[in-house]
C-alpha angles and dihedrals in degrees: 000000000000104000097206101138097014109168131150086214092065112090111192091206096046089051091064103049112122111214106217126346088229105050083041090064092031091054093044093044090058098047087048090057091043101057104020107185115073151218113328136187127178153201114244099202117184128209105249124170143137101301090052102100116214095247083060089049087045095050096043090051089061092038087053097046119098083187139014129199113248134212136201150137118282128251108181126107103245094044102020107163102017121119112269132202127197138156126259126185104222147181134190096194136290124300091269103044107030095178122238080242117089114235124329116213126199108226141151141228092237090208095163098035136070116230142138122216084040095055095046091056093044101048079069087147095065099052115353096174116116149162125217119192111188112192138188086226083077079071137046091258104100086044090053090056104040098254136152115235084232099044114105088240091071098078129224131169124218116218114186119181146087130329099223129175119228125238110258089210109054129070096260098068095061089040080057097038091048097057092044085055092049098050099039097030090182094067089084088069093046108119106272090209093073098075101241113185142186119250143153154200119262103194130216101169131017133187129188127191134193146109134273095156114342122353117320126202104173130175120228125199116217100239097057088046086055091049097044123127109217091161090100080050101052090043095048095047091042089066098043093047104144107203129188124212131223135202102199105201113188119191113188112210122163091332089298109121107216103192134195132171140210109214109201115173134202144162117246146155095182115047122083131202126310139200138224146151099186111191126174100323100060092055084094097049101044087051083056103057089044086054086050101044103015098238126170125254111224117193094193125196102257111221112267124255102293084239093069083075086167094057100028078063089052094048099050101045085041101056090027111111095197141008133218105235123196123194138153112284125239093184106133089235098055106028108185088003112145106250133183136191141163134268132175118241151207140181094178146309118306085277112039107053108184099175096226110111112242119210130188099217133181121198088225088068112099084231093056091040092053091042084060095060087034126016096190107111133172114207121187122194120189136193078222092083084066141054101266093088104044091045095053095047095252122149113231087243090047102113083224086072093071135232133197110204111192121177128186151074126350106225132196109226113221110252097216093051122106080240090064096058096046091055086045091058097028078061103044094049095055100035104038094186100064085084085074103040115119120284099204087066081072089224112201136177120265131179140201116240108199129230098166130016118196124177130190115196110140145016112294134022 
């Protein structure tokens, strides 16, 4: 497991542990008046059009990411050598200085914890070859816009290089330092004992892909995604910026957290996030906007106590709409490179969760073409692609916004299986759009068989 936080003095039980149910709703009823609004969370949506070149969309995908998938060659003893993926938060520097590096990532050695994703990035000296993909379907963009995750159209950018520490010394490591802070406020708290340090991506070879009219791979040298100008971008997006709106309502019975939420959405460029933990006074309230603006309740499944493991690993692959998949690359240009991509997923319909990730895969697809040469794959899925983590203040890299790490063999599912009928189905009913995607790409049904599950939730091993 990822050792981020790792501390002995750190108990998970104890750490969820309410005090009183009525200073608990007292509390949270006096924050709610305070602040009055809500959680938030919103759609950047750029202005892309036929004059954005794709080193622009490249570089303002990265800009845009709190946090990228990252690929790399294990290091650990049971799967030593196969492609790994974990989660980084990032930053490539602040709206008015984006930096000619491209991203910079705050990690640590982890020397007195066990971990996993941690440990892969630190032991940079064995194997410092990686792969980072950054994607709008970490947002509510491709949403927005009616998009598959896996759909071209949501767009994702390929970076492909070397994992490279900074120099603590030189100026680039606090200009590096400095933007991660700004961006992920909460790293200046993180424990200074656990050795965190500055380091970056140096590319070779990037890849962006997205849509215009019609699907877009396009190649980026280095040099043009260094020199490109995203300001017109930024600006663009800043003033088309879609938010919803979110009532959080707690109710505290017998230490059990029943949550609903009151999605208002708007449209907005001026207004930053908010705070609110709205408790039983603000029932009236939130039935009162619905009443104004229409808006849906949503009584969502919480994730489960991070010391259920098994079922926290359920929860997250069954209400989890892609997956970041990692493999050994067959490209020409990076040859055994670690890469990673993104695939949507399914382990059965809302009310059948298997637990066995479903893919719809096309041999035309650079994934399926590397998993013929090498069937080892690594898949994450995070609670970070959804809205549990921005609404309870975690970070994407905060152990507490939970990862399912699952490494193992890509399998073809027979077509004429039972098995085979049920993915099918398991993926059609999730992702809709997959009815009309084209014939001629020959889509199928793959599987990950697991060889080893991981799973970070929560501070510690």
């Amino acid at each position: 497991m990822f050792h981020l936080f790792c501390s002995d003095l750190v108990s998970r039980k104890n750490s969820l542990t309410f005090k009183s149910s009525k200073m608990h709703m007292t509390l949270g009823l006096l924050l709610s008046i305070l602040s009055m609004c809500g959680l938030y969370s919103c759609a950047v949506i750029p202005k892309i059009d036929e004059t954005t070149t794709p080193a622009q969309v490249a570089k303002y995908i990265v800009h845009n990411s709190d946090w990228v998938s990252v690929a790399s060659i294990s290091v650990q003893r049971v799967i030593k050598g196969y492609p790994y993926v974990s989660l980084e938060s990032v930053s490539d520097g602040p709206d008015s200085q984006t930096h000619w590096y491209s991203i910079y990532v705050y990690d640590s050695m982890g020397s007195n914890c066990k971990g996993s994703s941690g440990k892969e990035l630190s032991r940079i000296y064995e194997d410092s070859r990686v792969t980072v993909m950054a994607t709008t379907a970490q947002s509510d963009q491709c949403k927005k816009q009616n998009l598959d995750p896996q759909d071209p159209g949501c767009a994702k950018v390929f970076i492909t290089g070397t994992f490279v520490k900074v120099d603590n010394t030189s100026s680039e490591y606090n200009f590096g330092k400095e933007a991660l802070f700004e961006k992920h406020p909460s790293m200046r708290f993180w424990p200074e004992d656990h050795g965190f340090f500055v380091a970056k991506v140096d590319p070779i070879y990037i890849d962006v892909f997205y849509k215009i009219e019609g699907g877009h791979r396009e190649h980026v040298s280095k040099e043009d995604y260094l020199a490109a100008d995203i300001t017109t971008l930024i600006n663009g997006a800043s003033e088309s910026k879609e938010c919803r709106y979110f009532i959080k309502l707690h109710f505290v019975i017998n230490y059990n957290i029943v949550v609903a939420l009151v999605s208002v959405r708007a449209t907005t460029s001026k207004l930053g996030p908010l705070t609110m933990n709205a408790h039983v006074g603000l029932i009236i309230i939130g039935l009162f906007l619905c009443g104004l603006c229409g808006c849906n309740v949503i009584v969502p499944k919480s994730p489960p106590q991070p010391w259920k493991t098994a079922l926290m690993a359920r929860y997250i692959m069954h209400y989890s709409d892609w997956l970041s998949m990692a493999t050994i690359s067959t490209q020409t240009s990076i040859k055994g490179y670690p890469f990673v991509s993104l695939k949507s997923v399914s382990d059965g319909p809302s009310t059948k969760s298997t637990g066995t990730p479903y893919l719809y895969m096309s041999p035309l697809d650079v994934l399926a073409v590397d998993l013929a040469s090498d069937q080892r794959v690594s898949i994450m899925a995070t609670l970070a692609q959804s809205d549990y983590c921005r609404t309870e203040n975690f970070d994407p890299q905060d152990p507490r916004c939970a990862k399912l790490l699952i490494t193992g063999g890509y399998v073809k599912v027979n077509k004429s299986s039972s098995e085979y009928q049920f993915g099918l189905t398991a993926l059609l009913d999730r992702h809709p759009s997959m009815k009309s995607w084209p014939t001629d790409h020959d889509f199928y049904v793959a599987k990950v068989v697991p060889t080893n599950i991981e799973v970070l939730d929560y501070f510690g091993v």
